[in-house]
Backbone as CSV, one residue per row, in Angstrom:
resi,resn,N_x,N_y,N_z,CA_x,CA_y,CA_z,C_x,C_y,C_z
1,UNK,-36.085,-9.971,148.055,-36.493,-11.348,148.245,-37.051,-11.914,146.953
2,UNK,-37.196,-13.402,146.946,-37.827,-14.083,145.611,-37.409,-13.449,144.580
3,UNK,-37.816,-13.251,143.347,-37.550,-13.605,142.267,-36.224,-12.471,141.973
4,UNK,-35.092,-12.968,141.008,-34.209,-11.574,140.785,-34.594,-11.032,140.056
5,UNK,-35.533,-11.252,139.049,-36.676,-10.107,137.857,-37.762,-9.837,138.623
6,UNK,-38.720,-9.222,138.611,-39.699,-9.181,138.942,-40.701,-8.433,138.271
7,UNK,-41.883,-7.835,139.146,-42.314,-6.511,138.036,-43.907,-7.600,137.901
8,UNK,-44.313,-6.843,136.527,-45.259,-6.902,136.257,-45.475,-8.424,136.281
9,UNK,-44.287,-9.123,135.451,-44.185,-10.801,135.293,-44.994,-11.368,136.739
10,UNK,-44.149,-11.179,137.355,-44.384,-11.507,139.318,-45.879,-11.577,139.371
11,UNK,-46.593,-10.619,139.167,-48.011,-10.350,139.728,-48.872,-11.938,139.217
12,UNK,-48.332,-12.367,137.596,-48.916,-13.131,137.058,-49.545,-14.657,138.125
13,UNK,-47.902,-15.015,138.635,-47.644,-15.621,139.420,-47.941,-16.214,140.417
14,UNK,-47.583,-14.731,141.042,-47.551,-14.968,142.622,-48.072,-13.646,143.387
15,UNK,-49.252,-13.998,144.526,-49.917,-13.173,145.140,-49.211,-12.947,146.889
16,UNK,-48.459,-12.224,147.241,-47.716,-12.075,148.356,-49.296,-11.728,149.371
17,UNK,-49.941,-11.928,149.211,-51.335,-11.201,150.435,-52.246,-12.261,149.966
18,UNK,-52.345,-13.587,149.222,-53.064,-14.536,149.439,-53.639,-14.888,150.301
19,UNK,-54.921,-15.255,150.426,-55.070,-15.372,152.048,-56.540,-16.570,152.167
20,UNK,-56.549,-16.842,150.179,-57.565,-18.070,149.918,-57.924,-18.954,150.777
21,UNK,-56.898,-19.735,151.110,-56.800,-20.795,152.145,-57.211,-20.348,154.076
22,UNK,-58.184,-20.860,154.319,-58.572,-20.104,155.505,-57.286,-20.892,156.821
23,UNK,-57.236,-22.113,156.624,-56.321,-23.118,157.787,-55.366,-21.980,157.410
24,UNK,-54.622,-22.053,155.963,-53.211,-21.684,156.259,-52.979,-20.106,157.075
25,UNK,-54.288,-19.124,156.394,-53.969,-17.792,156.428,-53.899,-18.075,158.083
26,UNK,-54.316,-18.369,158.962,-54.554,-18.400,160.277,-53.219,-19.184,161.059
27,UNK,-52.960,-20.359,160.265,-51.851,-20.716,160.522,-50.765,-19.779,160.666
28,UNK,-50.546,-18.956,159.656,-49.402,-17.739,159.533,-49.814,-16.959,160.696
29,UNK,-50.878,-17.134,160.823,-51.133,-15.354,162.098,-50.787,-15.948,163.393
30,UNK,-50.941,-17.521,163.555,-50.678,-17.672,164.978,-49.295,-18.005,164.880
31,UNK,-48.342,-18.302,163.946,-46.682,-18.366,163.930,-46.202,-17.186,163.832
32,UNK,-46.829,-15.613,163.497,-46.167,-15.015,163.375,-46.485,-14.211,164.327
33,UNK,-47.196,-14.463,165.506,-47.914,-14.116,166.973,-46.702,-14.715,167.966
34,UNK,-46.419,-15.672,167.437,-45.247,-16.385,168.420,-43.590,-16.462,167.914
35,UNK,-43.452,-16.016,166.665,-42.380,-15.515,166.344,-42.301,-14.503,165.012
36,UNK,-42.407,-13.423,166.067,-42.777,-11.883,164.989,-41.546,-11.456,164.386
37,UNK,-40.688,-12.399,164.382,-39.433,-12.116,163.145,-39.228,-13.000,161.823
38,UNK,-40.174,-13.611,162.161,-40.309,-14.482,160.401,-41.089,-14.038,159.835
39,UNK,-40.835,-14.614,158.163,-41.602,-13.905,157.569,-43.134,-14.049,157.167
40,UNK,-43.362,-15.277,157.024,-44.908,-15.750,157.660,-45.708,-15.227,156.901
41,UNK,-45.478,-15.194,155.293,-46.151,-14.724,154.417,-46.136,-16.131,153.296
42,UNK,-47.135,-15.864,151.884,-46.479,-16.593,151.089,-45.195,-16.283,150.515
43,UNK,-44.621,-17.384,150.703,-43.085,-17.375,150.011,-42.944,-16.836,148.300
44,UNK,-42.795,-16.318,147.948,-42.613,-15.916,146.460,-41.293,-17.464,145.928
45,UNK,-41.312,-17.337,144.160,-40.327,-18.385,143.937,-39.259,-16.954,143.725
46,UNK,-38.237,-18.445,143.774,-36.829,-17.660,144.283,-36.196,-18.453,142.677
47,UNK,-35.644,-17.483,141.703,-34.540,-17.309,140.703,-34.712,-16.580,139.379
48,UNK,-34.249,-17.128,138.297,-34.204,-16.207,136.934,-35.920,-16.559,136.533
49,UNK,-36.139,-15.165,136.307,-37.461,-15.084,135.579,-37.919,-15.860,133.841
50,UNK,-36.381,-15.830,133.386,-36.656,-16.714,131.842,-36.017,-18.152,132.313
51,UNK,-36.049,-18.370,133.306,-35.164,-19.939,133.381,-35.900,-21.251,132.594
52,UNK,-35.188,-22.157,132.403,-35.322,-23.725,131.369,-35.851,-24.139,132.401
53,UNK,-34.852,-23.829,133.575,-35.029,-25.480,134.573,-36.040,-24.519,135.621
54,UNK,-37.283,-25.337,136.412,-37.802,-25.116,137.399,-37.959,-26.031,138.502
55,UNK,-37.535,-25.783,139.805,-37.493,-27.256,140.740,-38.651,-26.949,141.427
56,UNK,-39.545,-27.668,141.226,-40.894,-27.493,141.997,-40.789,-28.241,143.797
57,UNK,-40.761,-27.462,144.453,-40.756,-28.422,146.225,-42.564,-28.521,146.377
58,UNK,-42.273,-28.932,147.665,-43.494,-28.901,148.562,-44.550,-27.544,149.010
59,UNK,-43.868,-27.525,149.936,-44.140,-25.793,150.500,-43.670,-25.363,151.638
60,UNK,-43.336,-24.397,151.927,-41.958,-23.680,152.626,-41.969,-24.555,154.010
61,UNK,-40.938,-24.394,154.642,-40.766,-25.323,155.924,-40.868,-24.137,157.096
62,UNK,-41.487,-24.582,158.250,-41.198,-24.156,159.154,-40.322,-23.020,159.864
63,UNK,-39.057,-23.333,159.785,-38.237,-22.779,160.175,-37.207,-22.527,159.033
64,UNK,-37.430,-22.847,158.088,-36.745,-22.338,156.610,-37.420,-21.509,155.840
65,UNK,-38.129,-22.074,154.675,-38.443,-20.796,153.601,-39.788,-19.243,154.947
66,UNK,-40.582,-20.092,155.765,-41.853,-19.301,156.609,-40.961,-18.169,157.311
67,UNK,-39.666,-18.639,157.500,-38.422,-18.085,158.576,-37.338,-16.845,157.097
68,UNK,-37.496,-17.450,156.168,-36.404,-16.561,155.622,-37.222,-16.046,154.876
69,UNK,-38.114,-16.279,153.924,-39.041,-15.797,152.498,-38.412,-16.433,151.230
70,UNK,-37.446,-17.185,151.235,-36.613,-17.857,150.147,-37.020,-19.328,150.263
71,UNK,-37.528,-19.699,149.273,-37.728,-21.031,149.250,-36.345,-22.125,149.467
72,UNK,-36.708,-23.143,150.395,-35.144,-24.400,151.116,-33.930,-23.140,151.215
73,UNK,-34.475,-22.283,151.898,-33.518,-21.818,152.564,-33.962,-21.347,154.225
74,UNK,-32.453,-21.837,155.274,-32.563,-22.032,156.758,-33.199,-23.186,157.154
75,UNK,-33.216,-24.040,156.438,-33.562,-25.448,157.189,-32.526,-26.709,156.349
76,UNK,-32.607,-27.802,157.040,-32.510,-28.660,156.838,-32.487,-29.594,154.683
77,UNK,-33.390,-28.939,154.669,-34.116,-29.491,153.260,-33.482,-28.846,151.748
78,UNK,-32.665,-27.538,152.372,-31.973,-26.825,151.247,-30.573,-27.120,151.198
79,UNK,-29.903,-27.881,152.284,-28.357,-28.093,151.934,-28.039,-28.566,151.035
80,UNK,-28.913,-29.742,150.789,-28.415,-30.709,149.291,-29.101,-29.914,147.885
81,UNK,-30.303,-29.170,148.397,-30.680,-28.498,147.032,-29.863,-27.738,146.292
82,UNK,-29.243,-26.835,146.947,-28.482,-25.507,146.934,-26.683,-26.208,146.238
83,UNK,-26.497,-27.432,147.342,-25.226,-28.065,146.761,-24.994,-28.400,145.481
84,UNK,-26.223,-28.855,145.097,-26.031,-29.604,143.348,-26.401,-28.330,142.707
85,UNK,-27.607,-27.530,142.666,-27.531,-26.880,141.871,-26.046,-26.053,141.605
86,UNK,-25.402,-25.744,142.790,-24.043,-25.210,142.440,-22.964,-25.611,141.855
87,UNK,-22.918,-27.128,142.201,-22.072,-28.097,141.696,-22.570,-28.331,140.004
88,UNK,-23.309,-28.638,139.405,-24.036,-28.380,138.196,-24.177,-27.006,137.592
89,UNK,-23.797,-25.645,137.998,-23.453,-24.296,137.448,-25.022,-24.175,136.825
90,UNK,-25.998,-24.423,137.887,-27.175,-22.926,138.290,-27.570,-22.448,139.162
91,UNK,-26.229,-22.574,140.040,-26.156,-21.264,141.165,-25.152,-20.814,141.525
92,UNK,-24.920,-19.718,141.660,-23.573,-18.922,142.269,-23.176,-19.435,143.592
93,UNK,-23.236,-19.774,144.628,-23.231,-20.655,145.465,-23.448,-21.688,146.248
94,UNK,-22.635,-22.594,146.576,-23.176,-23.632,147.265,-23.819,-23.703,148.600
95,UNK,-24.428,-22.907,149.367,-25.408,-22.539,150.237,-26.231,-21.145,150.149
96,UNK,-27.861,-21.404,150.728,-28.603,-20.004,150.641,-28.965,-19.559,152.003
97,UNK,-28.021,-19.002,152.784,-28.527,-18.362,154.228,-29.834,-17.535,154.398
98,UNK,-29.701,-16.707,153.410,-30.907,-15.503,153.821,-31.279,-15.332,152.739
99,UNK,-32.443,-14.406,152.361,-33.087,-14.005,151.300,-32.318,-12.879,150.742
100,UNK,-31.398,-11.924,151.527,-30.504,-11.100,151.077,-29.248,-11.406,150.791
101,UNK,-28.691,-12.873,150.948,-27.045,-13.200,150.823,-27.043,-13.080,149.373
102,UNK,-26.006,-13.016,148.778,-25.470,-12.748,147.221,-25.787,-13.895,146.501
103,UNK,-26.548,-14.995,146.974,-26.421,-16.103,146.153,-27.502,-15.963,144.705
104,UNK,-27.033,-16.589,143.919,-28.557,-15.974,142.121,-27.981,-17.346,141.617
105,UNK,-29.275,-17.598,141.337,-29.542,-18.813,140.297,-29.322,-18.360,138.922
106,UNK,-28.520,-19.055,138.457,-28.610,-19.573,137.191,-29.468,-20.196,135.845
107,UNK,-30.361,-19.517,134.885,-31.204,-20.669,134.158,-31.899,-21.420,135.087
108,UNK,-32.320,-21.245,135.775,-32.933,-21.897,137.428,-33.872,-21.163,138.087
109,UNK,-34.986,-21.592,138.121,-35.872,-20.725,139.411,-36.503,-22.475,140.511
110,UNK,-36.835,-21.676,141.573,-37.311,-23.009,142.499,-38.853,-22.240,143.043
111,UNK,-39.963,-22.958,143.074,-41.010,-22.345,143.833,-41.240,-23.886,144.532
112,UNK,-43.275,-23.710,145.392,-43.383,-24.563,146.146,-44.776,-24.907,145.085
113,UNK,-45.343,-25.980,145.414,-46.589,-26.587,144.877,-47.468,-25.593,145.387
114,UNK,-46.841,-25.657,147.625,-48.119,-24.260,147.855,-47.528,-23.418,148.516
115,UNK,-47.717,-22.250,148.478,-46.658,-20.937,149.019,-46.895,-20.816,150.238
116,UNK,-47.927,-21.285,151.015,-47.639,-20.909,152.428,-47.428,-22.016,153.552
117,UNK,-46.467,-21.743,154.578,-46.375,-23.075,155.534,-47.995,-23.798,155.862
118,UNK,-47.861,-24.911,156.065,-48.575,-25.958,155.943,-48.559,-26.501,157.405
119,UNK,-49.990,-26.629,158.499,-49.414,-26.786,160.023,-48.791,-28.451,159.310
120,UNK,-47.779,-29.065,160.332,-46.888,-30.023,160.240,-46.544,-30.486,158.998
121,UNK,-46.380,-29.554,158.235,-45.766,-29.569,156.612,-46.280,-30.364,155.551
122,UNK,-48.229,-30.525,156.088,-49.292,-31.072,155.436,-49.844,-30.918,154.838
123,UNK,-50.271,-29.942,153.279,-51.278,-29.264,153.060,-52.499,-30.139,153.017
124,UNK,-53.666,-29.642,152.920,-54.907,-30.638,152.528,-54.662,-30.525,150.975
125,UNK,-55.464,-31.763,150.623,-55.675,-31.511,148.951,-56.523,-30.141,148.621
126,UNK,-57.527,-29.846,149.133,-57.510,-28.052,149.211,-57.174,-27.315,148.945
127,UNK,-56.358,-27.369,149.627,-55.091,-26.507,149.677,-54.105,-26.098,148.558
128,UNK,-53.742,-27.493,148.361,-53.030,-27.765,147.252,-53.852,-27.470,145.564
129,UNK,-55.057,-27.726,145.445,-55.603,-27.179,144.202,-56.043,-25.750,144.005
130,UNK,-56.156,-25.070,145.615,-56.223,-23.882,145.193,-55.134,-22.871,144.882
131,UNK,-53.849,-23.404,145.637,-52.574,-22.840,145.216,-51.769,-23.329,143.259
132,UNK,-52.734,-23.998,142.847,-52.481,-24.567,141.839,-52.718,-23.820,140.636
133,UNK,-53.608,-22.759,141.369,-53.549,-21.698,140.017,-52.464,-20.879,139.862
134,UNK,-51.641,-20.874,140.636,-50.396,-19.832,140.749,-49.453,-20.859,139.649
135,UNK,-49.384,-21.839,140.434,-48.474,-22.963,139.251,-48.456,-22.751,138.138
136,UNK,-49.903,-23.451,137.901,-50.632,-23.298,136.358,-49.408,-22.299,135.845
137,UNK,-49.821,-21.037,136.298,-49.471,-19.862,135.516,-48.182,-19.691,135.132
138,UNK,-47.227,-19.910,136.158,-45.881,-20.162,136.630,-45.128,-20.994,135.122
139,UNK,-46.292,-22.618,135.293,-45.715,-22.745,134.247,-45.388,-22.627,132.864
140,UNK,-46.655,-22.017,132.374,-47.092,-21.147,131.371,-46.017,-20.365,130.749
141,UNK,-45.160,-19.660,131.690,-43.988,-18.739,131.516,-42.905,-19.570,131.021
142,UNK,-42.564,-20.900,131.497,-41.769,-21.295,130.884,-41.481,-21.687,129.602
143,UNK,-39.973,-21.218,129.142,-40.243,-21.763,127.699,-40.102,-22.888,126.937
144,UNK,-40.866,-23.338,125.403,-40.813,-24.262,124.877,-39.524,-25.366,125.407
145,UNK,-40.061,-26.821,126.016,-38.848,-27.670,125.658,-38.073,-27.041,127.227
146,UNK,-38.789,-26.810,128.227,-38.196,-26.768,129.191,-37.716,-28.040,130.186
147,UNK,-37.417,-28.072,131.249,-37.303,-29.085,132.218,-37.754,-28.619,133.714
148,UNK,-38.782,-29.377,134.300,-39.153,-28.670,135.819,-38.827,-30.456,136.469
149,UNK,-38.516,-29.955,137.466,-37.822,-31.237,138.342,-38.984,-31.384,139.912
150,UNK,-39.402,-32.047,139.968,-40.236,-32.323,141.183,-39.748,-33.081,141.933
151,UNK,-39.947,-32.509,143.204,-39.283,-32.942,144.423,-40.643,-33.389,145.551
152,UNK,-40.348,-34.909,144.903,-41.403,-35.867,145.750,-43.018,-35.805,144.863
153,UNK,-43.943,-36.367,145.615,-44.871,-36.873,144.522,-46.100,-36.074,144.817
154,UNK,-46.161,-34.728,145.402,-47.166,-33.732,145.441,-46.738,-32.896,144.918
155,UNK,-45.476,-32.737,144.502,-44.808,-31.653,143.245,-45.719,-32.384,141.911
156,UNK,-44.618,-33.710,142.233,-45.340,-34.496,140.509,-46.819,-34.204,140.176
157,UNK,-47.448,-34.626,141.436,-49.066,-34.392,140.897,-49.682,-33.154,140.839
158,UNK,-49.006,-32.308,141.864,-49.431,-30.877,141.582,-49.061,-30.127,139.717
159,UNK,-48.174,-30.286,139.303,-47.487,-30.139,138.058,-48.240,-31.054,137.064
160,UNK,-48.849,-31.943,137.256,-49.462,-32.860,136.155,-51.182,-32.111,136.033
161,UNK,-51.528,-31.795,138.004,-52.960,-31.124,137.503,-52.382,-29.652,136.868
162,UNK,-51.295,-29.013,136.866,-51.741,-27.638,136.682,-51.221,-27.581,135.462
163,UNK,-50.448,-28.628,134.372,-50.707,-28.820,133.129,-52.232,-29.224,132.394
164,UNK,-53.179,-29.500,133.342,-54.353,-30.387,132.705,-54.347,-31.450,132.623
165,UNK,-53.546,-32.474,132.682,-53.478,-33.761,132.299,-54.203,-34.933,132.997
166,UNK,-53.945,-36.180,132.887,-54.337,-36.873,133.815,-53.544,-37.407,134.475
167,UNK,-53.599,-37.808,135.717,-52.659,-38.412,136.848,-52.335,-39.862,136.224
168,UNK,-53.284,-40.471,136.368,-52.860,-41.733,135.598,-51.737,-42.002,134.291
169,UNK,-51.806,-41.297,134.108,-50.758,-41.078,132.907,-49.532,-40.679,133.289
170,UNK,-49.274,-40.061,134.134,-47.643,-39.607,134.713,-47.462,-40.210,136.406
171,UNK,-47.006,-41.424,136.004,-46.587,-42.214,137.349,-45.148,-41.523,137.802
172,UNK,-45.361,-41.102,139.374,-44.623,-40.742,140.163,-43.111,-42.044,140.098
173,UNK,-42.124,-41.257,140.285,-40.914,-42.405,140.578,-39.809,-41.951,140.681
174,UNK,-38.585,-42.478,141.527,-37.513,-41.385,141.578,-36.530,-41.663,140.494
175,UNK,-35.875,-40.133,139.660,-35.297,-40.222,138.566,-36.218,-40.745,137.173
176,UNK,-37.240,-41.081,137.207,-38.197,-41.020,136.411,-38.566,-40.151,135.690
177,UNK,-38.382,-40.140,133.970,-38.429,-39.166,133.359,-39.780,-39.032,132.234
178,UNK,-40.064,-37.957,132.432,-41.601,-37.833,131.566,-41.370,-37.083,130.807
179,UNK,-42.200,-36.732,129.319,-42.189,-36.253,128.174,-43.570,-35.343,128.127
180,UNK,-43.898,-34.655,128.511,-45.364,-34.029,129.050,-45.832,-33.427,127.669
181,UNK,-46.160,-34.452,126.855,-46.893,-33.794,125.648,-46.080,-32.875,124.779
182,UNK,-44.539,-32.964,124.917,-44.002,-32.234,124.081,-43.986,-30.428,124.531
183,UNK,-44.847,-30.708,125.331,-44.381,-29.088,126.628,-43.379,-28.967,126.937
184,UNK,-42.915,-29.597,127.775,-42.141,-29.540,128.787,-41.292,-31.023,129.155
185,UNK,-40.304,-31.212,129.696,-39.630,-32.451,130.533,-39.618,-32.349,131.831
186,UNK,-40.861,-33.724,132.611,-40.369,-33.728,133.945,-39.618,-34.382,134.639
187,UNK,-39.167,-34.483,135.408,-38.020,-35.416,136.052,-38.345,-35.478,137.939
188,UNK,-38.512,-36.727,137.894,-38.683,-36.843,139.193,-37.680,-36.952,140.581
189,UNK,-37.619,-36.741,141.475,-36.904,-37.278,142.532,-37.832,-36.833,143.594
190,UNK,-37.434,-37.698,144.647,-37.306,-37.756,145.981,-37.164,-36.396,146.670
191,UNK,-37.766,-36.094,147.780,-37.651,-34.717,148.470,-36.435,-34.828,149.152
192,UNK,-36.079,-33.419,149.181,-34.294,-33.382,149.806,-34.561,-33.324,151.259
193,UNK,-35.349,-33.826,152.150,-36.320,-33.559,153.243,-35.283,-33.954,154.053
194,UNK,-34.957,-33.917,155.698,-34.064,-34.508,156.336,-34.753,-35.752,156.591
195,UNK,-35.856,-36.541,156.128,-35.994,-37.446,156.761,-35.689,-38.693,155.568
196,UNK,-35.486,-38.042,154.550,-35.189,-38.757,153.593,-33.714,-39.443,153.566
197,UNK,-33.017,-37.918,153.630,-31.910,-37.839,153.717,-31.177,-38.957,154.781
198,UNK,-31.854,-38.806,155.754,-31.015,-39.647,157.327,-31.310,-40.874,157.521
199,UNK,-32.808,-41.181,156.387,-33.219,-42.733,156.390,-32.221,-43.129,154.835
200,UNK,-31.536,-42.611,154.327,-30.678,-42.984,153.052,-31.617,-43.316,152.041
201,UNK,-33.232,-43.065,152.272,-34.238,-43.099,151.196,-33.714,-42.464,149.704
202,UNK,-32.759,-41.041,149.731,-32.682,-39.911,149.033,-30.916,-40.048,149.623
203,UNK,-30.349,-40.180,148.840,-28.377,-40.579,148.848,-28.488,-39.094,148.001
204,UNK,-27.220,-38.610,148.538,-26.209,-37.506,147.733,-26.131,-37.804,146.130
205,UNK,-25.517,-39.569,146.587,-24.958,-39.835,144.598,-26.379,-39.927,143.947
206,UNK,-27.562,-40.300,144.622,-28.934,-40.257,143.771,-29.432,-38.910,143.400
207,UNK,-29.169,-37.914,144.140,-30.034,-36.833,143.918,-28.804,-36.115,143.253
208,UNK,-27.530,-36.504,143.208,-26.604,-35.777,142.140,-26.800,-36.613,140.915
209,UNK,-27.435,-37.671,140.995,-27.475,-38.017,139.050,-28.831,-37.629,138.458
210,UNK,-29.440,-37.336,139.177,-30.953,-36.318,138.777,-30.419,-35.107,138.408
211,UNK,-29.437,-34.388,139.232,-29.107,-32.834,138.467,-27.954,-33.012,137.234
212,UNK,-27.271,-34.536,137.255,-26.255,-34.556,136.238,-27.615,-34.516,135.006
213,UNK,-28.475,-35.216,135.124,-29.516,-35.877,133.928,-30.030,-33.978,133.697
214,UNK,-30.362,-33.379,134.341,-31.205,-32.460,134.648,-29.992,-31.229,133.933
215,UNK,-28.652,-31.027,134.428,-27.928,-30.448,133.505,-27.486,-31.080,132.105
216,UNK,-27.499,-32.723,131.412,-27.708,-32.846,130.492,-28.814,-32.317,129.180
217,UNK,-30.259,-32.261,130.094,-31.422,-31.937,129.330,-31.327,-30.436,128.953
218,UNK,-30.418,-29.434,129.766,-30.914,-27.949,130.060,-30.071,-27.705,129.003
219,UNK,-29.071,-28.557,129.057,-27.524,-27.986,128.697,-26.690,-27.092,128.960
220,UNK,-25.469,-26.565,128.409,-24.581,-25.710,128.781,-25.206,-24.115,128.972
């Protein structure tokens, strides 16, 4: 599951027995009381350990990443993720069923702002700053002159606090592109959420010219 490197890097990261958050840890014990075949842990990020590009989400869904251990995968919210990145060549396939199917990212890793399901896919701000040290770190690893892509505007702001910066300074917007101090490139869009999707908030051709822009920046 999660990452295809792992090892010592991983630990930096990501804590699989987190349990900081008191709502969430409890949250997991009573979903995984009522369905003792998910995985109901924090989700680890899922791709290449030296990757350019990082797609920052929300935090695992319900019945997708809490259900498989792979981040937008088994729900709703990963069809279009999984499509472009494949269609754009940083992923071996255009869908992610399970945490064990053959699919590997490319120059690509995806994590969440916060690793564990969220009751009605809410975190508190809490929540969200204490999972922010994992980020922080996360992004740290990436290298010079990278690109991380945020999906919706608690990625954006989660990614702006766990650079240090100030919020005011990096306005949220979709396809909106930021220059983060010569760190890094962020790029905004819209969550691939089904509710986005079915209200036409978030179009196919919109969230495919974010990964065309997004495979321009990474390059070949």
């Amino acid at each position: 599951m999660g990452l295809q490197l792992s090892g010592i890097w991983m630990t930096e990261i990501f804590d699989p027995k987190c349990r900081r958050c008191p709502r969430l840890a409890q949250f997991l014990d009573d979903v995984r009381s009522k369905q003792p075949g998910y995985y109901c842990l924090p989700v680890p990020p899922f791709g290449d350990a030296r990757a350019e590009l990082l797609v920052v989400g929300l935090a695992p869904g319900m019945h997708g990443a809490n259900r498989t251990g792979r981040p937008f995968t088994g729900d709703h919210a990963g069809i279009l993720l999984y499509e472009m990145l494949h269609e754009f060549g940083f992923g071996t396939l255009a869908e992610s069923i399970s945490a064990d199917d053959p699919l590997r990212l490319k120059n690509c890793r995806i994590t969440n702002a916060v690793k564990c399901l969220p009751p009605d896919n809410k975190p508190i701000g809490a929540e969200i700053n204490e999972c922010n040290q994992f980020l922080a770190k996360e992004i740290e690893t990436m290298p010079a002159g990278s690109l991380l892509i945020a999906l919706g505007g608690i990625a954006h702001r989660a990614i702006i606090k766990a650079a240090g910066l100030r919020q005011a300074d990096y306005k949220f917007g979709h396809a909106a592109e930021h220059d983060v101090e010569g760190r890094f490139t962020m790029l905004d869009s819209y969550h691939c959420s089904r509710y986005n999707t079915n209200t036409g908030r978030l179009t196919t051709e919109m969230f495919r010219a974010v990964f065309a822009r997004a495979r321009e920046i990474v390059g070949k």
